[in-house]
ZADREN-893543 format. One record per residue: residue number from 1; residue in one letter; x, y, z of N, C-alpha, C, O in turn. Coordinates in steps of 0.1 Angstrom, whole numbers, plus 5000, padded with zeros to 4 digits. Each point is the difference from the previous one (the first is absolute). Layout:
<pts>
  seq  type   npx   npy   npz  capx  capy  capz   cpx   cpy   cpz   opx   opy   opz
  NUM     A     X     Y     Z     X     Y     Z     X     Y     Z     X     Y     Z
...
</pts>
This chain:
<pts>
  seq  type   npx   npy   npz  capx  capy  capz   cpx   cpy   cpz   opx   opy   opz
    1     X  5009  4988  5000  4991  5012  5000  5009  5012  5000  5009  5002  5008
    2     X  4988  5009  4980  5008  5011  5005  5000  5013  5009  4988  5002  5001
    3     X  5016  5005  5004  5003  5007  5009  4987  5009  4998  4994  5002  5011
    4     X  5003  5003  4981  4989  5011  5000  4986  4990  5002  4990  5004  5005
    5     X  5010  4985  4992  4988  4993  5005  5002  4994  5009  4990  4994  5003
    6     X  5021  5002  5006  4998  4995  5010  4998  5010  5013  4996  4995  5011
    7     X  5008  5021  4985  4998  5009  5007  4986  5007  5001  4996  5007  5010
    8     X  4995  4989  4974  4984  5000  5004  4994  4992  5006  4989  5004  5004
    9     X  5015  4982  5001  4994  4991  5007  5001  5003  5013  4991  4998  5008
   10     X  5026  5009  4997  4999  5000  5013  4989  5012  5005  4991  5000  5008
   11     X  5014  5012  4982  4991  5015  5003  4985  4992  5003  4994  5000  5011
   12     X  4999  4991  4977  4988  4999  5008  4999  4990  5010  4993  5003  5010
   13     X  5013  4987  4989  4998  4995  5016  5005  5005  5014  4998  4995  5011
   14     X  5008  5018  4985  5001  5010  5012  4987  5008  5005  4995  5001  5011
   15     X  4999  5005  4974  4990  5004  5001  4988  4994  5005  4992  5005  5008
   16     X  5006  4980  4986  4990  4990  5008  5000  5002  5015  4990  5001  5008
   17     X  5028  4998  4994  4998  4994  5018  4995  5011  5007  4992  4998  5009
   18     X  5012  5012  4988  4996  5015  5006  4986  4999  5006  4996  5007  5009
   19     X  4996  4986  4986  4980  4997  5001  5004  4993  5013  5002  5007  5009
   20     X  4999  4981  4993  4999  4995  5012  5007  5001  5008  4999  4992  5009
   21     X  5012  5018  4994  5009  5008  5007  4995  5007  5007  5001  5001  5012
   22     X  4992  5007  4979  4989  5011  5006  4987  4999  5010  4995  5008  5007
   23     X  5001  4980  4989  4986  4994  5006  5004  4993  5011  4993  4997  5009
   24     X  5022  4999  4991  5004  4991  5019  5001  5012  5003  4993  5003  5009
   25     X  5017  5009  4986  5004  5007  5006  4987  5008  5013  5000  5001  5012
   26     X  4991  5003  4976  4988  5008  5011  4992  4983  5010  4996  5002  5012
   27     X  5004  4987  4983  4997  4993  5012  5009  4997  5010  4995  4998  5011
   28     X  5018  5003  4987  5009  4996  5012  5006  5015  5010  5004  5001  5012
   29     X  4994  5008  4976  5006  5012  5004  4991  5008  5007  5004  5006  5009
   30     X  4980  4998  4987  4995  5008  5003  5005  5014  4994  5003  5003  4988
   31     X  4998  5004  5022  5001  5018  4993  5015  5003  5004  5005  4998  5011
   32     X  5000  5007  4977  5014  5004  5006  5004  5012  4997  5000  5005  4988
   33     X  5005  5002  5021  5008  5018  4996  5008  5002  4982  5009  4993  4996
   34     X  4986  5014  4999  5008  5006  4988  5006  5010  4998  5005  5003  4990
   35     X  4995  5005  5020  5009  5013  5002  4993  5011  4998  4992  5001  4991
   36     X  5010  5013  5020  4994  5012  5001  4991  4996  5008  4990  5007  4999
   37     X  5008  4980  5012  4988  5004  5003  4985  4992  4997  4988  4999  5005
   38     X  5020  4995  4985  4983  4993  4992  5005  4983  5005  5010  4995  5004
   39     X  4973  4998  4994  5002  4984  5000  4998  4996  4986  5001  5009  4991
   40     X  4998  4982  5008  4993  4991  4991  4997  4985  4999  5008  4994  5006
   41     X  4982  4997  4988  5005  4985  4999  5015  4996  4994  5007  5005  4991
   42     X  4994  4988  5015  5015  4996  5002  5003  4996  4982  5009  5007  4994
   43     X  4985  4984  5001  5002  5001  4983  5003  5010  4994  5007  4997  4991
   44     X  4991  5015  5010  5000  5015  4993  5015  4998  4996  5002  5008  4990
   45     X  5010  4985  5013  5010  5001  4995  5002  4991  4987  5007  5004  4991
   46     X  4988  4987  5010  4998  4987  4990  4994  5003  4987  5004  4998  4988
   47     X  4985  5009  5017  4992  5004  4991  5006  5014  4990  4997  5002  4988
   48     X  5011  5006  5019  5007  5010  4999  5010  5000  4990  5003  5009  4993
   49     X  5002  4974  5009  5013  4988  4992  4992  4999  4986  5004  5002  4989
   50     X  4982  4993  5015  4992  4995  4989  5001  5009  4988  5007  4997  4989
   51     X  4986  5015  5014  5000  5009  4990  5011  5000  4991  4997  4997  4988
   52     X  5018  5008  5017  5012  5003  4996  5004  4987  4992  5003  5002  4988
   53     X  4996  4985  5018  5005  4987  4996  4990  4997  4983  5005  4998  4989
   54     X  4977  5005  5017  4996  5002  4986  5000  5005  4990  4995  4995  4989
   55     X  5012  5017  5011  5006  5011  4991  5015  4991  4991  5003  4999  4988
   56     X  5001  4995  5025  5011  4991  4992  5001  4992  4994  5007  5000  4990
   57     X  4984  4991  5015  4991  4991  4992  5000  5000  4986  5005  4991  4992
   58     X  4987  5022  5005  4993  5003  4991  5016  4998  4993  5005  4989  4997
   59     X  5003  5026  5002  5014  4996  4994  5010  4990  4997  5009  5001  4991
   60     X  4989  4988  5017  5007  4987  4998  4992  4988  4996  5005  4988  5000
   61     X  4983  5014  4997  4989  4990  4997  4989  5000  4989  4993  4991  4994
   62     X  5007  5024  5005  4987  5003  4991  4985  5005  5005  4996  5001  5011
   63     X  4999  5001  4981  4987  5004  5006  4990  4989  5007  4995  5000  5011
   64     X  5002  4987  4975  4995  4988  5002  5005  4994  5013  4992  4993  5007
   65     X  5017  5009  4995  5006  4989  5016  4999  5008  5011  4998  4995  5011
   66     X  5003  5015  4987  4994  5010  5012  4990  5001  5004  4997  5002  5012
   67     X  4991  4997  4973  4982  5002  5004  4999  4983  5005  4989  4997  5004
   68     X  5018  4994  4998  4999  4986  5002  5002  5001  5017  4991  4999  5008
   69     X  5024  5005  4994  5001  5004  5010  4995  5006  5007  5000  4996  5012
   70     X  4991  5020  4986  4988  5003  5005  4988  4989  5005  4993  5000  5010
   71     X  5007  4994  4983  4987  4989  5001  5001  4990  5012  4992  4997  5009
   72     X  5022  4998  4988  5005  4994  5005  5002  5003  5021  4999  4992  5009
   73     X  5004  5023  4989  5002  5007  5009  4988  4995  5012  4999  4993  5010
   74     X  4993  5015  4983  4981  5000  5007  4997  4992  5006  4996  4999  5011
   75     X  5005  4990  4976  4997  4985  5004  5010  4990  5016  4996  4989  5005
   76     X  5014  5018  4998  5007  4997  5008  5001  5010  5011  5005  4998  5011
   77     X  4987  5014  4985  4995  5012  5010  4990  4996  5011  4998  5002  5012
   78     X  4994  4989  4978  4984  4994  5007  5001  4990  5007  4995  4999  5011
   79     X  5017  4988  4981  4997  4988  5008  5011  5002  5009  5002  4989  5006
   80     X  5007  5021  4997  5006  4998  5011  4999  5005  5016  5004  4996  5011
   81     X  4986  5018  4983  4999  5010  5008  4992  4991  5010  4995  4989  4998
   82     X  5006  5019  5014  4988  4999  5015  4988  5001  4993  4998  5007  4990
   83     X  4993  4983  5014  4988  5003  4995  4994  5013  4999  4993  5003  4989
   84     X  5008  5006  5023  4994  5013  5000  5007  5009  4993  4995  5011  5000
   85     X  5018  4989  4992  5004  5007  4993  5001  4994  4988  5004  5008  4991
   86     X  4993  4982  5005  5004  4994  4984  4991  5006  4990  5006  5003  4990
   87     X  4984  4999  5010  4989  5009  4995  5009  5018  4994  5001  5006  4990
   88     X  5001  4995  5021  5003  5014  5001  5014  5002  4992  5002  5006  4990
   89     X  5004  4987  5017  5018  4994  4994  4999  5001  4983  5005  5008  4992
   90     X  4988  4982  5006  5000  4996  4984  4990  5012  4989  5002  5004  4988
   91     X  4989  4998  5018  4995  5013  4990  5011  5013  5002  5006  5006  4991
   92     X  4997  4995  5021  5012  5010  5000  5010  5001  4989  5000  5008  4990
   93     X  5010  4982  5011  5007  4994  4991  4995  4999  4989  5001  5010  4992
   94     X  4994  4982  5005  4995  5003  4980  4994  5011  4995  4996  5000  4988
   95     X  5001  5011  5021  4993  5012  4994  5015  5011  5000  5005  5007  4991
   96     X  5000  4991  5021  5017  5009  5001  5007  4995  4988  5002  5008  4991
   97     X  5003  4978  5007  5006  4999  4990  4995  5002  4988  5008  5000  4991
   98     X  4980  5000  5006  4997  4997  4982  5001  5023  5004  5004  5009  4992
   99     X  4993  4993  5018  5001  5017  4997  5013  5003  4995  5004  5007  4991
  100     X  5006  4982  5022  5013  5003  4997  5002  5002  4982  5002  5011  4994
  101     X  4998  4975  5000  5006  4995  4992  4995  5012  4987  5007  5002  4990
  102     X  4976  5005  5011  4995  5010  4992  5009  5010  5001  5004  5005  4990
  103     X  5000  4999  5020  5006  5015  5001  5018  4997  4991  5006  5008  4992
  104     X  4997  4982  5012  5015  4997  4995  4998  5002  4989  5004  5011  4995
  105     X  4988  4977  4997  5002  4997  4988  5002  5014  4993  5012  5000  4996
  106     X  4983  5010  5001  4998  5012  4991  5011  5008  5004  5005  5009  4992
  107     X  5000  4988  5021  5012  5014  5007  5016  4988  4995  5012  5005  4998
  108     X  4985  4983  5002  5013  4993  4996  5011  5008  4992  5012  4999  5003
  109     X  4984  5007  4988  5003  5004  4981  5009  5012  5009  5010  5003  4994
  110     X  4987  5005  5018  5007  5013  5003  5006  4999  5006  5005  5010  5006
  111     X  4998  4970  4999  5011  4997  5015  4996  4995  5009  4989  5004  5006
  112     X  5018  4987  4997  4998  4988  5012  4995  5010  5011  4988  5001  5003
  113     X  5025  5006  5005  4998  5009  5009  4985  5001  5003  4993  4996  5008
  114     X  5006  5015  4979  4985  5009  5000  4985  4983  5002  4992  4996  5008
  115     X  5014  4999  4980  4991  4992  5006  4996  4994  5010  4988  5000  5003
  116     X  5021  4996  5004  4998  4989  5012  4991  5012  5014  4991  4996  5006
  117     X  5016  5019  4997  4998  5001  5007  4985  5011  4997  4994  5006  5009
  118     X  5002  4992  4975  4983  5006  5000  4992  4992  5004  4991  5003  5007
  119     X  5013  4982  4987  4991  4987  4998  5001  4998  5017  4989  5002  5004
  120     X  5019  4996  5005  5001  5001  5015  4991  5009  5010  4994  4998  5011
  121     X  5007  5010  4982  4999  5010  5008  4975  4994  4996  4990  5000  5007
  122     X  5012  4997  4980  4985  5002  4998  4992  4984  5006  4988  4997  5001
  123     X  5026  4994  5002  4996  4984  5001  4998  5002  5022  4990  4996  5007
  124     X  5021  5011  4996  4998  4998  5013  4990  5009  5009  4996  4998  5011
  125     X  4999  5011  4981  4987  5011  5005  4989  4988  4997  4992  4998  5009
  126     X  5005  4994  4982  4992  4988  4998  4996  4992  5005  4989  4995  5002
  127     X  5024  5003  5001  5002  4985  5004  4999  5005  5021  4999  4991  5009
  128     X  5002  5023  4995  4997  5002  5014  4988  5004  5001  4996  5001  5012
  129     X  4998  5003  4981  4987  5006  5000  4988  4986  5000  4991  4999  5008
  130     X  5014  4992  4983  4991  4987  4998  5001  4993  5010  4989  4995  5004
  131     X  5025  5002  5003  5000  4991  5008  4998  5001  5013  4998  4991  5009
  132     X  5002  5027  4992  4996  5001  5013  4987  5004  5003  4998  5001  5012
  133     X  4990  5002  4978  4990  4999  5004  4991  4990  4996  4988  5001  5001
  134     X  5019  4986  4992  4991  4989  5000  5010  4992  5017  4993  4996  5009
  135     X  5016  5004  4991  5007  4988  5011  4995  5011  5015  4993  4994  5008
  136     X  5010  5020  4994  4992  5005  5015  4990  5009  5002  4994  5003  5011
  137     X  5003  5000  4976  4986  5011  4997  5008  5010  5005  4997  5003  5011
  138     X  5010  5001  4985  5012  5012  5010  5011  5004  4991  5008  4993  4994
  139     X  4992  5018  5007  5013  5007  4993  5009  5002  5008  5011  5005  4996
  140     X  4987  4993  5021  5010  5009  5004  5015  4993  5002  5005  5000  5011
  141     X  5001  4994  4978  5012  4994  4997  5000  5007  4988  5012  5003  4999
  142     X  4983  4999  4994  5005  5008  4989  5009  5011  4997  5005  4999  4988
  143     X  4998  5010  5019  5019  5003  5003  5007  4993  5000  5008  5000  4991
  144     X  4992  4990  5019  5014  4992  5002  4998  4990  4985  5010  5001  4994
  145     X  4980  4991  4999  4997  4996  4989  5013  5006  4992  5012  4996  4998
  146     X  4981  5014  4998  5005  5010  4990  5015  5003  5004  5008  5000  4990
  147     X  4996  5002  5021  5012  5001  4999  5014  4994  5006  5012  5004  5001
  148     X  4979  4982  5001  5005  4983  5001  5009  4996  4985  5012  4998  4998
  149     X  4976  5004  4993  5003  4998  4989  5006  5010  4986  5005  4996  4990
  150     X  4994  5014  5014  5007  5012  4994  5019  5001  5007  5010  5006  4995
  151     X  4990  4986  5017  5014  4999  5003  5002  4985  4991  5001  5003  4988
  152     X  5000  4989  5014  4999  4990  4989  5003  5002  4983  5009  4995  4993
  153     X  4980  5013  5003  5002  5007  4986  5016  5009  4997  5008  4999  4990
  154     X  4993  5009  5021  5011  5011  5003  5012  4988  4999  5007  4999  4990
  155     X  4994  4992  5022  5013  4991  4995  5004  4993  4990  5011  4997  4997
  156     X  4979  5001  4997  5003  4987  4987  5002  5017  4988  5010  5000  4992
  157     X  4984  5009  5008  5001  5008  4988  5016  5008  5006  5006  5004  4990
  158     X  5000  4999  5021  5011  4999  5005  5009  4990  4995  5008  5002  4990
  159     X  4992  4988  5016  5006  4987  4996  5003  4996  4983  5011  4996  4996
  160     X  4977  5007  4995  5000  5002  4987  5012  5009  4992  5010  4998  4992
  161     X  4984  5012  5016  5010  5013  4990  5014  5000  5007  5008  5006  4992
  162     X  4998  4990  5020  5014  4992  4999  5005  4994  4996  5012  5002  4998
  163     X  4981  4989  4999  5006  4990  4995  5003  4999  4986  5006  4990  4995
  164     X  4989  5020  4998  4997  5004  4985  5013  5012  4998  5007  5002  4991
  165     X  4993  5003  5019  5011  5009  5000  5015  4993  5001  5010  5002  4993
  166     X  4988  4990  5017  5012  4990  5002  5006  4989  4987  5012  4996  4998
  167     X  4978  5002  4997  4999  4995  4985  5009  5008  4986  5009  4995  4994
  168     X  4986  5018  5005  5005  5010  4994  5010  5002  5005  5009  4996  4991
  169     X  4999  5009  5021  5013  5003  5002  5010  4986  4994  4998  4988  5001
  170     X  5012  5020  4994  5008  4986  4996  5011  5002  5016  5002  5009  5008
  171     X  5002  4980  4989  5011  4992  5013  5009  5005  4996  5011  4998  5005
</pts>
């Protein structure tokens, strides 16, 4: 297998694991500090992974194995989650990502960067808005949500553009 496809297999089975990461995480974890002050369910970081990892996905896989892996996602959103959250979990997720993957697709053409962190920015307001008022009828995690996962976004689009830089400098 060569290197650029065995590097789409891992990106999405990174992206897969990220779903049931997230769903022990808020059952084992409960609510945990994200900084400034705010909480959140403990997943908000996974899910935070999700987004960024999907965006990668998409780049090392295609579109087709990505909308698979969306599918794929949900369906492992539902049958893993706590019962009282699997509902909530999995419409979350498939409505965040297919938003995700709408907003990318069109901003791709003007740069990863720009894309990842429009499509982010419109997957994680979704995906906290859905999940927290189908999983507690309650928004009031919605700060820490939003900015659980916008630190997440910030690292990997950090992480990105070093390493691209590091790339370009010659040795």
């Amino acid at each position: 297998m060569n290197v650029p496809a065995r590097a789409g297999i891992l990106t999405l089975l990174a992206y897969i694991a990220t779903i049931p990461a997230a769903n022990l995480a808020v059952t084992h974890f409960g609510v945990v500090p994200v900084g400034l002050g705010y909480t959140a369910p403990a997943g908000v970081y996974m899910v935070g992974l999700a987004l960024v990892l999907r965006d990668l996905a998409r780049e090392a896989a295609g579109r087709g194995a990505v909308l698979t892996a969306i599918a794929i996602g949900t369906l492992l959103s539902y049958l893993l989650a706590d019962p009282n959250l699997a509902t909530a979990s999995a419409i979350a997720f498939a409505v965040a990502e297919i938003m995700d993957f709408a907003v990318y697709e069109p901003l791709r053409q003007r740069g990863l960067l720009l894309a990842m962190l429009a499509s982010n920015a419109v997957g994680l307001l979704a995906d906290s808005l859905l999940f927290l008022q189908l999983a507690f009828d309650s928004f009031d995690f919605l700060p820490g949500q939003i900015l659980g996962k916008t630190w997440m976004t910030l690292a990997a689009v950090t992480t990105l553009t070093l390493l691209r830089r590091t790339k370009r400098t010659p040795a």
